[in-house]
N, CA and C atoms as an extended XYZ file, in Angstrom:
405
Properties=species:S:1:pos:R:3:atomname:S:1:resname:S:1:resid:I:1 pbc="F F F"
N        -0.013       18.700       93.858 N   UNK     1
C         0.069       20.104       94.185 CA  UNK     1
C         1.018       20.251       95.367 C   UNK     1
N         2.075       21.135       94.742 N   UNK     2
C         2.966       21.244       96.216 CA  UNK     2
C         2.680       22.728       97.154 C   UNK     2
N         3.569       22.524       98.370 N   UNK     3
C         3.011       23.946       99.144 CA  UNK     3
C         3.985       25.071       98.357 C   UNK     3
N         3.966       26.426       98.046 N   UNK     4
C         4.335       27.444       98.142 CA  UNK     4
C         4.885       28.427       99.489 C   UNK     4
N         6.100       29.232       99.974 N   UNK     5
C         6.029       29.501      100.523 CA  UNK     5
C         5.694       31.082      100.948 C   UNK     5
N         5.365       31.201      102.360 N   UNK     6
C         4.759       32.904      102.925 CA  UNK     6
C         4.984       33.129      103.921 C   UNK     6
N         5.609       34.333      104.042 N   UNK     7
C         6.087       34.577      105.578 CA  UNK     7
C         6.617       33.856      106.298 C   UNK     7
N         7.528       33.037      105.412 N   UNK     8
C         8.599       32.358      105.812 CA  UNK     8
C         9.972       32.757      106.218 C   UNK     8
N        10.411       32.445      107.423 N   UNK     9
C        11.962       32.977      107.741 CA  UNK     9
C        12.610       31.326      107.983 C   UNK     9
N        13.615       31.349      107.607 N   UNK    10
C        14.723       30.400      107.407 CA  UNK    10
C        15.772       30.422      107.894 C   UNK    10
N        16.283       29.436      108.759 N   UNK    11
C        17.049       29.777      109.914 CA  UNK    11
C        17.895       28.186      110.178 C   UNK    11
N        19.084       27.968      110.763 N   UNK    12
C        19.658       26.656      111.023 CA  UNK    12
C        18.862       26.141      111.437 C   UNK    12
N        18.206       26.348      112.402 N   UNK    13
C        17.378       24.704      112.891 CA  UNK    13
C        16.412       24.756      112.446 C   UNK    13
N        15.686       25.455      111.052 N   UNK    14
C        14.240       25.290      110.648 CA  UNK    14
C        14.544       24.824      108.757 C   UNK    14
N        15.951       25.132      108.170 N   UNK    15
C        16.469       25.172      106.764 CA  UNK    15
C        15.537       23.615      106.053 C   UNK    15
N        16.103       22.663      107.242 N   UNK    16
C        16.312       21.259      106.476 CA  UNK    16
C        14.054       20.879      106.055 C   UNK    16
N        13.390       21.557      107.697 N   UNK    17
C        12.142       20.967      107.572 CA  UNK    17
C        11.543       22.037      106.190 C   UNK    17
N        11.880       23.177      106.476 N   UNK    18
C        11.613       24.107      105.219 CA  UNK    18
C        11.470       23.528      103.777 C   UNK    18
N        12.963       22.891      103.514 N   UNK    19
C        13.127       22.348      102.281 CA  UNK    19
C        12.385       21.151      102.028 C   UNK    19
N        12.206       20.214      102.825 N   UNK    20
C        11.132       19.104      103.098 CA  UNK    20
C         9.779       19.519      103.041 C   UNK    20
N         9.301       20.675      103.331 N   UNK    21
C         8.010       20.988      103.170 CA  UNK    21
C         8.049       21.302      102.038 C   UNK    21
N         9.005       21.917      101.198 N   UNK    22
C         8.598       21.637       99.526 CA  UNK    22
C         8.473       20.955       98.591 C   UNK    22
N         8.662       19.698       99.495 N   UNK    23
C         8.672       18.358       98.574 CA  UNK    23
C         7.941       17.612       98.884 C   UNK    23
N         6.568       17.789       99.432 N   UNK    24
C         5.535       17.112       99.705 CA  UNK    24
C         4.249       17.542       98.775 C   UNK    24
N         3.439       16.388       98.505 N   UNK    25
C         2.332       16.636       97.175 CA  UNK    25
C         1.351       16.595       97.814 C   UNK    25
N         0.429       17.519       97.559 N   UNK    26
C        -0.836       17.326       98.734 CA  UNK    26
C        -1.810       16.677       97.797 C   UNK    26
N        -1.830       16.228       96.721 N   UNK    27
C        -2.538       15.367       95.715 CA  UNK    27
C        -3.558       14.428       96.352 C   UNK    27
N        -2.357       13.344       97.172 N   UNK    28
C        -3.190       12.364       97.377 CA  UNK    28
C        -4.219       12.666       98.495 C   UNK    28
N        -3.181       13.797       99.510 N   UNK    29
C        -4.336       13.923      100.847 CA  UNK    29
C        -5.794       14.437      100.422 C   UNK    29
N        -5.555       15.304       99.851 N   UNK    30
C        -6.883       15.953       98.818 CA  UNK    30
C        -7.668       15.253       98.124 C   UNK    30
N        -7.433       13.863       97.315 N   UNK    31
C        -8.177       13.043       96.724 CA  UNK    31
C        -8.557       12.830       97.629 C   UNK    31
N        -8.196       12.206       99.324 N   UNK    32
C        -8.215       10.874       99.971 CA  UNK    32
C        -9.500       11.660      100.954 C   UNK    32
N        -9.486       13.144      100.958 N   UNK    33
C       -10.548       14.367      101.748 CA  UNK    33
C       -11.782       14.432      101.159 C   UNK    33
N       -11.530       14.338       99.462 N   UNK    34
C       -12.436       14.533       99.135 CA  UNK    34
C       -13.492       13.472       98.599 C   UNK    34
N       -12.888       12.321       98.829 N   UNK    35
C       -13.099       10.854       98.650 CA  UNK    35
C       -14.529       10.445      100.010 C   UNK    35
N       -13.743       11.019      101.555 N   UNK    36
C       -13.993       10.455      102.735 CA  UNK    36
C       -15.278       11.499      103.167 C   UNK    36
N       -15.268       12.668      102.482 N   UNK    37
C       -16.075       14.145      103.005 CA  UNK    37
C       -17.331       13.640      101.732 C   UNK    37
N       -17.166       13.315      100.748 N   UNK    38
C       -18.032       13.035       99.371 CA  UNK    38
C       -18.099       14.418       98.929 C   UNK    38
N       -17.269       15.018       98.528 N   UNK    39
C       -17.715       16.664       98.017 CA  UNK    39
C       -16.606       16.268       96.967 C   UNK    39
N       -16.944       17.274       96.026 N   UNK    40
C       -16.228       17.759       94.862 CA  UNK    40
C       -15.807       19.095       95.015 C   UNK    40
N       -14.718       19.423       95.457 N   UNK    41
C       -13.981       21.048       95.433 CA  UNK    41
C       -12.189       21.266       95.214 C   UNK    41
N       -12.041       22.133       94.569 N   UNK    42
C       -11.196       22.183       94.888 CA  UNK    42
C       -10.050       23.110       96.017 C   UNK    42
N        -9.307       22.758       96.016 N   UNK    43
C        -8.244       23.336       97.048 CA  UNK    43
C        -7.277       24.540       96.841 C   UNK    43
N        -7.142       25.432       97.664 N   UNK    44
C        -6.190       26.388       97.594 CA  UNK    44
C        -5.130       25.816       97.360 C   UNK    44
N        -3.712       26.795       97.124 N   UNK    45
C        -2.545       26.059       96.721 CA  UNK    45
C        -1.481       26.186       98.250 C   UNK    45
N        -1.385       25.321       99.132 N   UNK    46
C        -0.751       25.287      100.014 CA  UNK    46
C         0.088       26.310      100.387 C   UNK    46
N         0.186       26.711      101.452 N   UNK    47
C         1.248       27.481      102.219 CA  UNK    47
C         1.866       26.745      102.922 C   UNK    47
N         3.120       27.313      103.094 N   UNK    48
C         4.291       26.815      104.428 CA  UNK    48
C         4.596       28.401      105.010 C   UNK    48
N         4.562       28.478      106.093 N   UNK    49
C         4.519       29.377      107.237 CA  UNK    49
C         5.881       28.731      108.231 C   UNK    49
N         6.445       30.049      108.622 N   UNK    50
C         6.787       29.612      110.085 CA  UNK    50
C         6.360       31.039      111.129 C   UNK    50
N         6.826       30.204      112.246 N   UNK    51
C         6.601       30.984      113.477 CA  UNK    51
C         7.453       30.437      114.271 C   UNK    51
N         8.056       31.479      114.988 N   UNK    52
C         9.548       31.130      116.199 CA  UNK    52
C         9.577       30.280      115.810 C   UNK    52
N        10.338       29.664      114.472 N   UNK    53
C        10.816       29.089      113.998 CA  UNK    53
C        10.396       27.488      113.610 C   UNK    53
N         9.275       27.210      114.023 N   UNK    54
C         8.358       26.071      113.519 CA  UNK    54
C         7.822       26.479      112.348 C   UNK    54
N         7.854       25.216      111.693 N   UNK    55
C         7.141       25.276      110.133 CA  UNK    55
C         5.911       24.600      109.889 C   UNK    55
N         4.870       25.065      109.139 N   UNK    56
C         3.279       25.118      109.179 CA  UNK    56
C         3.331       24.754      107.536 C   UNK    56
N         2.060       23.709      107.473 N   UNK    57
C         1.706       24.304      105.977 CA  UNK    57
C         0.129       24.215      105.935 C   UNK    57
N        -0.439       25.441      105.358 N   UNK    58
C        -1.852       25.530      105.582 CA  UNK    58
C        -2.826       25.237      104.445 C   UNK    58
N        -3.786       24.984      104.540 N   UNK    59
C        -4.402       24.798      103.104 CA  UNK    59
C        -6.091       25.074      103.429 C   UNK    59
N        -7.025       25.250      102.043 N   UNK    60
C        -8.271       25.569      102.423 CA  UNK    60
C        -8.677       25.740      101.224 C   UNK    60
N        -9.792       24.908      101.444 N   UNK    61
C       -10.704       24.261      100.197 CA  UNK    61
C       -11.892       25.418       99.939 C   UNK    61
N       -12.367       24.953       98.947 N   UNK    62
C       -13.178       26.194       98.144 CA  UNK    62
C       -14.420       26.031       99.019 C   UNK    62
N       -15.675       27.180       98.987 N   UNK    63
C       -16.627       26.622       99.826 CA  UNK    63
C       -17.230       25.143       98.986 C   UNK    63
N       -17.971       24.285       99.897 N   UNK    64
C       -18.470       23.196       99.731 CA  UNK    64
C       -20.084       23.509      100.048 C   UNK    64
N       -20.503       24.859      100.553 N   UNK    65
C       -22.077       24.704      101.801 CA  UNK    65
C       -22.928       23.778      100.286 C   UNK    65
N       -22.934       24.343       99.095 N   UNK    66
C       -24.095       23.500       97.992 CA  UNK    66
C       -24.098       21.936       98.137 C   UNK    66
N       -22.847       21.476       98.871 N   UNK    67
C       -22.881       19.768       98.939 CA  UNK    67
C       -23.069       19.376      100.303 C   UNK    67
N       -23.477       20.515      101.097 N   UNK    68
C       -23.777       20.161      102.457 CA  UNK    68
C       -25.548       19.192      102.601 C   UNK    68
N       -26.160       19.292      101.527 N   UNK    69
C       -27.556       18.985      101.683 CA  UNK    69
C       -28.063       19.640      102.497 C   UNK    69
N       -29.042       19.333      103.972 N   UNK    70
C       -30.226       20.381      103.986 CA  UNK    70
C       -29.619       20.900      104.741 C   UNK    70
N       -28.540       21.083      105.197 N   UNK    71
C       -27.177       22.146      106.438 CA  UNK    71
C       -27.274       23.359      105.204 C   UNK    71
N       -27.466       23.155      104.160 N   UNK    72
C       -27.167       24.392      103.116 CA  UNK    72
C       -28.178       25.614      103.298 C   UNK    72
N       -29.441       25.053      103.739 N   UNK    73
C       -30.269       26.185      104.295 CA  UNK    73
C       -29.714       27.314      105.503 C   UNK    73
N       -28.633       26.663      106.311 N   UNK    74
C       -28.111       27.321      107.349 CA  UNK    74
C       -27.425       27.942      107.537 C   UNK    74
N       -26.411       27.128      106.645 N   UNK    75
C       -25.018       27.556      106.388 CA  UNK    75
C       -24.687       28.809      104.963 C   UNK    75
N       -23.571       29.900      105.986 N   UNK    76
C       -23.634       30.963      105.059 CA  UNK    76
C       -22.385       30.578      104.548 C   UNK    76
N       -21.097       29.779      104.888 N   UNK    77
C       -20.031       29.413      104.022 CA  UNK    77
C       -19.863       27.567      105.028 C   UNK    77
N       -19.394       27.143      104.298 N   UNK    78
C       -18.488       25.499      104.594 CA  UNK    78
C       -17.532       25.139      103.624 C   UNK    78
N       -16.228       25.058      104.780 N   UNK    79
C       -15.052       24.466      104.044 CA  UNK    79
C       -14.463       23.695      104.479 C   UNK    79
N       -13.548       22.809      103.976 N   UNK    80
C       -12.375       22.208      104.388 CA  UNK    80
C       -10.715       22.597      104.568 C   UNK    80
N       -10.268       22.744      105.818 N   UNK    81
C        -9.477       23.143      105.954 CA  UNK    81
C        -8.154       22.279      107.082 C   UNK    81
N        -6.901       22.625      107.164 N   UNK    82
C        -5.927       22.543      107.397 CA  UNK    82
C        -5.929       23.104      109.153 C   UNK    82
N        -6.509       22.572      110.475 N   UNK    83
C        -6.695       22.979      111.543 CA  UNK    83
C        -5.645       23.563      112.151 C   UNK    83
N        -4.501       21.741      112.948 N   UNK    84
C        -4.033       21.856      113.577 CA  UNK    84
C        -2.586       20.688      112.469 C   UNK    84
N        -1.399       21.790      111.884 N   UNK    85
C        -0.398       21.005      111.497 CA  UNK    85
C         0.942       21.797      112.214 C   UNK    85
N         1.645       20.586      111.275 N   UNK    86
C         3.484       21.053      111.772 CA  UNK    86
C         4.098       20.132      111.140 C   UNK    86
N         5.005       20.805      110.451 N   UNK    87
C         6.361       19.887      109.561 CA  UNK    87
C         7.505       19.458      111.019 C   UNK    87
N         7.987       18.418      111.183 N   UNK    88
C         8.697       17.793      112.205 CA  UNK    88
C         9.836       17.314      111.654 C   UNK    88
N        10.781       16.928      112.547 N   UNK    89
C        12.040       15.849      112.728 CA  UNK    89
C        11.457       15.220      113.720 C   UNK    89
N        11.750       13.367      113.172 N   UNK    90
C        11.098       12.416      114.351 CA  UNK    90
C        12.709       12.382      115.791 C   UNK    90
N        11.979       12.487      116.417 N   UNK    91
C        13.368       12.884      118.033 CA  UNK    91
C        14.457       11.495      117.642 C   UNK    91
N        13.959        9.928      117.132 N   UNK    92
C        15.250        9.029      116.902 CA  UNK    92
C        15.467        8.525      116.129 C   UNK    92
N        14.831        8.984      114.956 N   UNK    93
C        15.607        8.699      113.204 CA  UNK    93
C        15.984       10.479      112.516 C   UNK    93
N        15.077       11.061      113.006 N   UNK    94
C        15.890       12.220      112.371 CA  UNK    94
C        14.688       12.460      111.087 C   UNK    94
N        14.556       11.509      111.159 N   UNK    95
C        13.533       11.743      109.653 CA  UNK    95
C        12.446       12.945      109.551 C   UNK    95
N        12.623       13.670      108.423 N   UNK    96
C        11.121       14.688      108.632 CA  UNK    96
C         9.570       14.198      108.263 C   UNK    96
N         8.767       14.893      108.752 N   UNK    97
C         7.674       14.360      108.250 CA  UNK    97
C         6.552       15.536      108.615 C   UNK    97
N         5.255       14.997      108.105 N   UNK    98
C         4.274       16.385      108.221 CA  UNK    98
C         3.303       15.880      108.982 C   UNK    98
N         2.476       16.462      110.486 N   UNK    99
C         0.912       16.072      110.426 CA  UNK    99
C         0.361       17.066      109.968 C   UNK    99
N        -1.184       16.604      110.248 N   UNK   100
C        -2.430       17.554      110.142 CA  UNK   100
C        -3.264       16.877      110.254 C   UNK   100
N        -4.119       17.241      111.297 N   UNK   101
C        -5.832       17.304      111.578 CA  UNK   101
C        -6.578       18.542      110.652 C   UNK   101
N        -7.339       17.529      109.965 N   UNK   102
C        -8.396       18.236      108.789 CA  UNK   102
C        -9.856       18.462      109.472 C   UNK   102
N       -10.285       19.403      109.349 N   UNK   103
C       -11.133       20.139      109.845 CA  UNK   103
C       -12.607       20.540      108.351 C   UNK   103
N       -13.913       20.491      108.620 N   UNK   104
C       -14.853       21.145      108.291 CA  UNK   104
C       -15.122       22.269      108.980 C   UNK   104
N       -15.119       23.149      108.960 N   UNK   105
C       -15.451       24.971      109.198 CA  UNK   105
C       -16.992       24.967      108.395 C   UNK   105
N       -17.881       25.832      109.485 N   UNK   106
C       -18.895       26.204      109.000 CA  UNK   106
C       -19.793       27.520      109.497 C   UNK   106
N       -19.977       28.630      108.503 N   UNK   107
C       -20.460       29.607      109.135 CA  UNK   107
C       -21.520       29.793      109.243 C   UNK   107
N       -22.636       29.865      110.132 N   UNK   108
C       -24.183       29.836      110.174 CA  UNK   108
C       -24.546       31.415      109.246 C   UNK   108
N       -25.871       31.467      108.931 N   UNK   109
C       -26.237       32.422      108.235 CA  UNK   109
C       -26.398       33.453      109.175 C   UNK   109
N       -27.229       33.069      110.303 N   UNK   110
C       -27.619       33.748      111.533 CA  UNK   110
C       -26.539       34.021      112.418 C   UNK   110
N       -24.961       33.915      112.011 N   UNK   111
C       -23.871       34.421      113.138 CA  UNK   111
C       -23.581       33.110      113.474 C   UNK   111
N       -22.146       33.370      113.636 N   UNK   112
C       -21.385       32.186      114.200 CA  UNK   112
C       -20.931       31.273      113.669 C   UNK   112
N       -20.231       30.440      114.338 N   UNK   113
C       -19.038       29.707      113.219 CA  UNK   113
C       -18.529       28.449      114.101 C   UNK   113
N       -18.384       27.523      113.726 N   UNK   114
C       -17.920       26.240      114.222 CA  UNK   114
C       -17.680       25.222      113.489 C   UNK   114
N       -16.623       24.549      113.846 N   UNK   115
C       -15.991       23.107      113.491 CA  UNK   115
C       -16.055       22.104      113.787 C   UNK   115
N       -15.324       20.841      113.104 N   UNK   116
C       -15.526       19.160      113.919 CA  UNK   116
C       -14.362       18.843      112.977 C   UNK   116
N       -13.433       17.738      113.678 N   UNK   117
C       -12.227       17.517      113.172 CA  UNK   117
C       -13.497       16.337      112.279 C   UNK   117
N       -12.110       16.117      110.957 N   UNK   118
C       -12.652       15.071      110.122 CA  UNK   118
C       -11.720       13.963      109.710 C   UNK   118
N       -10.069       14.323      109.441 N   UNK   119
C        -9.807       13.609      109.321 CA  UNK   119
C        -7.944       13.640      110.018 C   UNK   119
N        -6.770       13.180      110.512 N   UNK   120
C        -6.120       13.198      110.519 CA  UNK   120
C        -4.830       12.679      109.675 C   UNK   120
N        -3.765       13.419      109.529 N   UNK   121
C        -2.993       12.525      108.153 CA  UNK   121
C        -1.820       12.905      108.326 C   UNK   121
N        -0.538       11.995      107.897 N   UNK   122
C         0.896       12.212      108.810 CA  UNK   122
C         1.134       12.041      107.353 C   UNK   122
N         2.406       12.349      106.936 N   UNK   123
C         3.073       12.356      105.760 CA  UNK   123
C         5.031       11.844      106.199 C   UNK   123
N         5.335       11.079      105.437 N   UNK   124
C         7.054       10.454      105.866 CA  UNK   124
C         7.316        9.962      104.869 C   UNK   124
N         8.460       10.067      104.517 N   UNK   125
C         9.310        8.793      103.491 CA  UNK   125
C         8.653        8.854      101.987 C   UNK   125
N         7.792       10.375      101.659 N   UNK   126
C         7.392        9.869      100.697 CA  UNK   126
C         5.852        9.025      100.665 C   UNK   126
N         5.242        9.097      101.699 N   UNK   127
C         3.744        8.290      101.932 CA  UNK   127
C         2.903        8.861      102.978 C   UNK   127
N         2.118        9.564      102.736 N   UNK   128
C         0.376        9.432      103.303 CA  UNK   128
C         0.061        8.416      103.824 C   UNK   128
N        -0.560        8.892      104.782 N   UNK   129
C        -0.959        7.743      106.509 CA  UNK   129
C        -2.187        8.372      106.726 C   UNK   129
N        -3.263        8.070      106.580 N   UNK   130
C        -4.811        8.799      107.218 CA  UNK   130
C        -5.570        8.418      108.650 C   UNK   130
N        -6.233        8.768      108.915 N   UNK   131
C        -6.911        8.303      110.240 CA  UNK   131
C        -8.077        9.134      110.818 C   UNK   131
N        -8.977        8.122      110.501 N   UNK   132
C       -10.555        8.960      110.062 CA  UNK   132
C       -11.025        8.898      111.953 C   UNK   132
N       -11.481       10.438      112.042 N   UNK   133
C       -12.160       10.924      113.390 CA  UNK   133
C       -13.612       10.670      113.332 C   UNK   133
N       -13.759        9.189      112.836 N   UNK   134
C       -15.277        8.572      113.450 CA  UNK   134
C       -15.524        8.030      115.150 C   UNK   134
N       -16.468        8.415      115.402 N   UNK   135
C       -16.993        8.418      116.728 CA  UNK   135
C       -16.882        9.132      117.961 C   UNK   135
């Protein structure tokens, strides 16, 4: 699944990461989320965003609260989502590449809403890099 773009502006120094963000498959990160989280859901279809001229790509999984087990009594939505990313040029190869810190979102029934990072994942050259936020 690749990203789609929204509210995107395109500009010389943002053209090259733009076009690079359309050529990334969020397939494997999504297997590799839904592998590490144990849920079965599926995923929205990616966005790429910019802002003053940085490029974003966002994503957000269907609710999950029925695979939360006994959190499901509490919880009025839970998802997986796309926290903290950014499509890059590395500063001494030039090369582009993507992070993102993956996030669980959860809304209590009784008000309120909070998160916990879950997983982190860099994308380059064509390959997925993960790095699980245990402990």
């Amino acid at each position: 699944m690749k990203a789609v773009m929204k509210n995107v502006t395109i500009d010389d120094a943002n053209a090259d990461l733009v076009a690079f963000a359309q050529t990334i498959d969020f397939t494997e990160l999504f297997d590799y989320i839904k592998i590490f989280a144990n849920v079965d859901c599926r995923f929205c279809q990616p966005e790429i965003t910019t802002d003053r001229g940085d490029v974003y790509i966002s994503f957000l999984s269907d609710d999950i609260t029925k695979q939360t087990g006994v959190f499901a009594a509490i919880f009025e939505r839970c998802y997986i989502y796309s926290f903290i990313d950014g499509v890059f040029k590395d500063k001494d190869t030039g090369e582009p590449g993507y992070w993102v810190s993956v996030n669980i979102r959860f809304e209590h029934k009784a008000g309120g809403a909070c998160g916990i990072g879950m997983i982190s994942a860099g994308y380059r050259s064509g390959q997925w890099t993960f790095f699980e936020k245990i402990g």
